[in-house]
N, CA, C and O of each residue as an XYZ file, in Angstrom:
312
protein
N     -13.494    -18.309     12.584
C     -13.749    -17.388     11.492
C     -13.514    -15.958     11.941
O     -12.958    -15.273     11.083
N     -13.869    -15.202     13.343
C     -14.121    -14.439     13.303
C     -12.282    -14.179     14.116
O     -11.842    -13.042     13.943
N     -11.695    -14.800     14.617
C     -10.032    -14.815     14.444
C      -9.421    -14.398     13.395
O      -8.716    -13.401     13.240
N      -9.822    -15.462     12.460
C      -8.896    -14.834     10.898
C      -9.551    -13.310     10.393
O      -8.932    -12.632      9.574
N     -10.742    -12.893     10.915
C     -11.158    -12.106     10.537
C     -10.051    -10.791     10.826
O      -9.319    -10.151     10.070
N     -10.319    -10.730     12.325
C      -9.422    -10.250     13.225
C      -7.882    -10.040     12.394
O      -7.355     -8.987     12.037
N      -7.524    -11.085     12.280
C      -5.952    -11.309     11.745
C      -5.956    -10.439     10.450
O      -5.047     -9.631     10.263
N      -7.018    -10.605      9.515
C      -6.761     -9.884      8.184
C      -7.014     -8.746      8.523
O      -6.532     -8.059      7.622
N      -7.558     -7.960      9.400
C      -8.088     -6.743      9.525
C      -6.211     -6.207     10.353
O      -5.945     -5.020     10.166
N      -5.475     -6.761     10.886
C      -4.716     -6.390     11.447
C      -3.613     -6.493     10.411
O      -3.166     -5.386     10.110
N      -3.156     -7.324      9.900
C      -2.541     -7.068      8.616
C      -2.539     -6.114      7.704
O      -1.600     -5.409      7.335
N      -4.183     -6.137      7.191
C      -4.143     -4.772      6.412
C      -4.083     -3.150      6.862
O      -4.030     -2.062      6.289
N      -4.117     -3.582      8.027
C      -3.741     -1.977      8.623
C      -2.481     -1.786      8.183
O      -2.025     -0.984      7.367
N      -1.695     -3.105      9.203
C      -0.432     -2.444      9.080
C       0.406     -2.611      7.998
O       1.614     -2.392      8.083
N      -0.385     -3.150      6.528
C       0.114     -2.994      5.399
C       0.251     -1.375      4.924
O       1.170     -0.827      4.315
N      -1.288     -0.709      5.547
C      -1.293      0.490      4.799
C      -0.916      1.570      5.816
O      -1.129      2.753      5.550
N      -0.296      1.148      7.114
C       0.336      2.272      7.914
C       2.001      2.268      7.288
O       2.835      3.121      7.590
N       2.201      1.296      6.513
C       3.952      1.141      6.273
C       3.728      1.897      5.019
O       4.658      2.683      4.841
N       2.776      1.948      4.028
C       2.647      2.399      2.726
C       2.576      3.683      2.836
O       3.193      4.293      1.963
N       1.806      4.565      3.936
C       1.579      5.663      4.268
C       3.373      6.208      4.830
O       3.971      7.205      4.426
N       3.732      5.466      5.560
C       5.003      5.999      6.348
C       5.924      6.443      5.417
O       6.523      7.518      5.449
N       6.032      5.355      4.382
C       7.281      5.006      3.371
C       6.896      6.264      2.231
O       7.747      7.137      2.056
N       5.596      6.327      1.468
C       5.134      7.335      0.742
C       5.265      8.367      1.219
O       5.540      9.124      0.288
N       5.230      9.174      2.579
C       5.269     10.512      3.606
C       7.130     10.423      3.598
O       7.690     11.517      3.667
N       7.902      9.351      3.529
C       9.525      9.579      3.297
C       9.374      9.982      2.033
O       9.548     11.200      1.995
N       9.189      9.641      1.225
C       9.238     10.088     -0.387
C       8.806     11.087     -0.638
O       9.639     11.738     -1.269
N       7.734     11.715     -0.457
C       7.373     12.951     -0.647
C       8.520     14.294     -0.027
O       8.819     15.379     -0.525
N       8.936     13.630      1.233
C       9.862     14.661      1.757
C      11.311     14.791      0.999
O      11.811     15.872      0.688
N      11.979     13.337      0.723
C      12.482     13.367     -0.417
C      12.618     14.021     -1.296
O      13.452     14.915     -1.431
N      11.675     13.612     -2.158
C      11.276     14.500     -3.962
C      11.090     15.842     -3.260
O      11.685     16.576     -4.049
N      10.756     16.433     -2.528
C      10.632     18.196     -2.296
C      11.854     18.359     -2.199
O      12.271     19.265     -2.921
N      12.767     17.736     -1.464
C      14.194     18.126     -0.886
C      14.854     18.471     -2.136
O      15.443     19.535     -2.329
N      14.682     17.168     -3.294
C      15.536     17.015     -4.247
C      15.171     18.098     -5.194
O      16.063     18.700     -5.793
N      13.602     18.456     -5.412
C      13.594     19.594     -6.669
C      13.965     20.882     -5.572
O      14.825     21.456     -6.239
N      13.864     21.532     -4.537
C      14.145     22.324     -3.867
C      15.864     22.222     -3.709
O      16.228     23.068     -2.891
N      16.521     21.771     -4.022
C      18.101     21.625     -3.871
C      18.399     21.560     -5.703
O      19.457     22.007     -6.146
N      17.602     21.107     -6.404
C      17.945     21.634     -7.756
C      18.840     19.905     -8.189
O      19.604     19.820     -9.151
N      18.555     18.840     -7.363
C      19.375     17.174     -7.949
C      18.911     16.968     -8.976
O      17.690     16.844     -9.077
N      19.741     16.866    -10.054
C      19.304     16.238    -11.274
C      18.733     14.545    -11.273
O      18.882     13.686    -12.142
N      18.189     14.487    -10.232
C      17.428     12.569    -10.270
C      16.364     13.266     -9.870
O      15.707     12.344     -9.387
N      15.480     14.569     -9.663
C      14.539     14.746     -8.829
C      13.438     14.335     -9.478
O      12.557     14.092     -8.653
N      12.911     14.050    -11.145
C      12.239     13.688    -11.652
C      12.037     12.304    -11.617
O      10.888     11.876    -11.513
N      13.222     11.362    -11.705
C      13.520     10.203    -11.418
C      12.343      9.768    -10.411
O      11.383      9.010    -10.548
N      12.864     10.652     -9.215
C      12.646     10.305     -7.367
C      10.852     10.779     -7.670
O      10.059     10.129     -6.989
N      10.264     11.781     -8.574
C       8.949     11.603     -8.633
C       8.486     10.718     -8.722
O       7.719     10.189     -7.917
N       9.047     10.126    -10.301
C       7.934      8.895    -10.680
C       8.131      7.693    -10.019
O       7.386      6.726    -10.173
N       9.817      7.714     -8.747
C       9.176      6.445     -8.026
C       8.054      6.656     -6.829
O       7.253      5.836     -6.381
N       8.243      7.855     -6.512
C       7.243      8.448     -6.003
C       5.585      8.350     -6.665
O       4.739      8.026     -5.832
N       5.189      8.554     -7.790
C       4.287      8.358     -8.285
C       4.323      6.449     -8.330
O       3.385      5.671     -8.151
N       4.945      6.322     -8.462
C       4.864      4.570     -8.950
C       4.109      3.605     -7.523
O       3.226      2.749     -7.462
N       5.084      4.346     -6.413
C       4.197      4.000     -4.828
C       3.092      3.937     -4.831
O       2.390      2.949     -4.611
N       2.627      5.564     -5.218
C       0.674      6.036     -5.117
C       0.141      4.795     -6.030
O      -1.024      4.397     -6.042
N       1.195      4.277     -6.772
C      -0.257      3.775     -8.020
C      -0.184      2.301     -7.040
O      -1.194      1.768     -6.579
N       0.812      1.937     -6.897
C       0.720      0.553     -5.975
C       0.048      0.570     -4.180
O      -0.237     -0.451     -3.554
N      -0.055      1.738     -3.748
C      -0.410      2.041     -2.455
C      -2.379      1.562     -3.223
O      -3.096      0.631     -2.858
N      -2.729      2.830     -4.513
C      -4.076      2.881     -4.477
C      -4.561      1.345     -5.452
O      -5.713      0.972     -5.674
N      -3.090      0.583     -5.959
C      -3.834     -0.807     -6.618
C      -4.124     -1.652     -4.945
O      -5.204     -2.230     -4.821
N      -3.298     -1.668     -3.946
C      -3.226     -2.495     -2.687
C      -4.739     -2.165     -2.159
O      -5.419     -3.086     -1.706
N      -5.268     -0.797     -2.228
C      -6.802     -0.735     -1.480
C      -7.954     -1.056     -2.262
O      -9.027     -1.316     -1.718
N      -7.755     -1.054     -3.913
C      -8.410     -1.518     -4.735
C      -8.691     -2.795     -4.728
O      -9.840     -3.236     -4.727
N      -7.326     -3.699     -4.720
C      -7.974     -5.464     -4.563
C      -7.192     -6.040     -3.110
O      -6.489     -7.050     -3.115
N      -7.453     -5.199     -1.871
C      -7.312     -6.038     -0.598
C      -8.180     -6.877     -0.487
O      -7.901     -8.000     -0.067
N      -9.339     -6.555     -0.810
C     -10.660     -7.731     -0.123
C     -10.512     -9.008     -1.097
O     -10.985    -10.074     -0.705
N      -9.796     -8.933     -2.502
C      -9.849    -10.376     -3.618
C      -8.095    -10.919     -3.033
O      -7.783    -12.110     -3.043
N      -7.250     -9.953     -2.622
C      -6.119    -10.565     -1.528
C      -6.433    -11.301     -0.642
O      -5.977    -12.444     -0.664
N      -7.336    -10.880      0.457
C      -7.435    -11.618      1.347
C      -8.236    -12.875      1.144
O      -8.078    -13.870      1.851
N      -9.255    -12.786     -0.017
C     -10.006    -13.873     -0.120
C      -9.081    -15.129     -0.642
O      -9.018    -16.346     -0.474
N      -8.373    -14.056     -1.407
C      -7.048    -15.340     -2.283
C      -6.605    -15.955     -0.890
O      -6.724    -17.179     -0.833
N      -6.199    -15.435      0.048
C      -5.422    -16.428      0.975
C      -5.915    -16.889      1.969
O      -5.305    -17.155      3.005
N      -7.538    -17.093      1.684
C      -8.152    -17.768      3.279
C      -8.902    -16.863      3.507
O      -9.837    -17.252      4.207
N      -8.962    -15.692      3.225
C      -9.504    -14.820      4.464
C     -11.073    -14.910      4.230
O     -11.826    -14.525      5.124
N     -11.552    -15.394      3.087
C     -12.613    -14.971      2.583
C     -13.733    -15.528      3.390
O     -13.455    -15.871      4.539
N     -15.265    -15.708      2.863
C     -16.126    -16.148      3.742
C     -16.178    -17.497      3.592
O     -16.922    -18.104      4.362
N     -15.410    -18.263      2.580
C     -15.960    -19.794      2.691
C     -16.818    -20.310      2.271
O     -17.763    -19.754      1.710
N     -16.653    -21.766      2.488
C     -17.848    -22.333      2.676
C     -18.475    -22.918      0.871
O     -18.012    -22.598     -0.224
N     -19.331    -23.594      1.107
C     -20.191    -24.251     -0.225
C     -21.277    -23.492     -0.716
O     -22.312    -23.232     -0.102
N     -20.893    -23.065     -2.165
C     -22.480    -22.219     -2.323
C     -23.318    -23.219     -3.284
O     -22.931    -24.084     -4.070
N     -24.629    -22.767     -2.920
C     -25.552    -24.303     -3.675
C     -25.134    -23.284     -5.668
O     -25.509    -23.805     -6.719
């Protein structure tokens, strides 16, 4: 138990160190693009915004994720 524990706790890090990395490219992005005047720079926001909303749905239901796949506590409740 306390393995898989381990395992999900290491997963979800490095779910949300790639979400952080990839969102910190985008942001530099979308500045580049309205600062250079690209007509997609609005575009490149809202996929930019579209990340944040999926970065902050991923920390909202990690713990009903992980339970979905095993991670949870188990077991028989009376």
């Amino acid at each position: 138990m306390g393995a898989l524990r381990s395992v999900q706790t290491i997963v979800i890090s490095i779910v949300q160190v790639l979400f952080i990395i990839v969102l910190a490219i985008g942001l530099v992005r979308v500045v580049q693009k309205f600062i250079s005047g690209a007509p997609d720079a609005l575009g490149s926001l809202g996929w930019l915004l579209g990340g944040v909303i999926l970065w902050f749905g991923f920390n909202y239901f990690k713990e009903d994720l992980a339970s979905a796949m095993g991670g949870g506590q188990g077991g028989v409740t009376p």
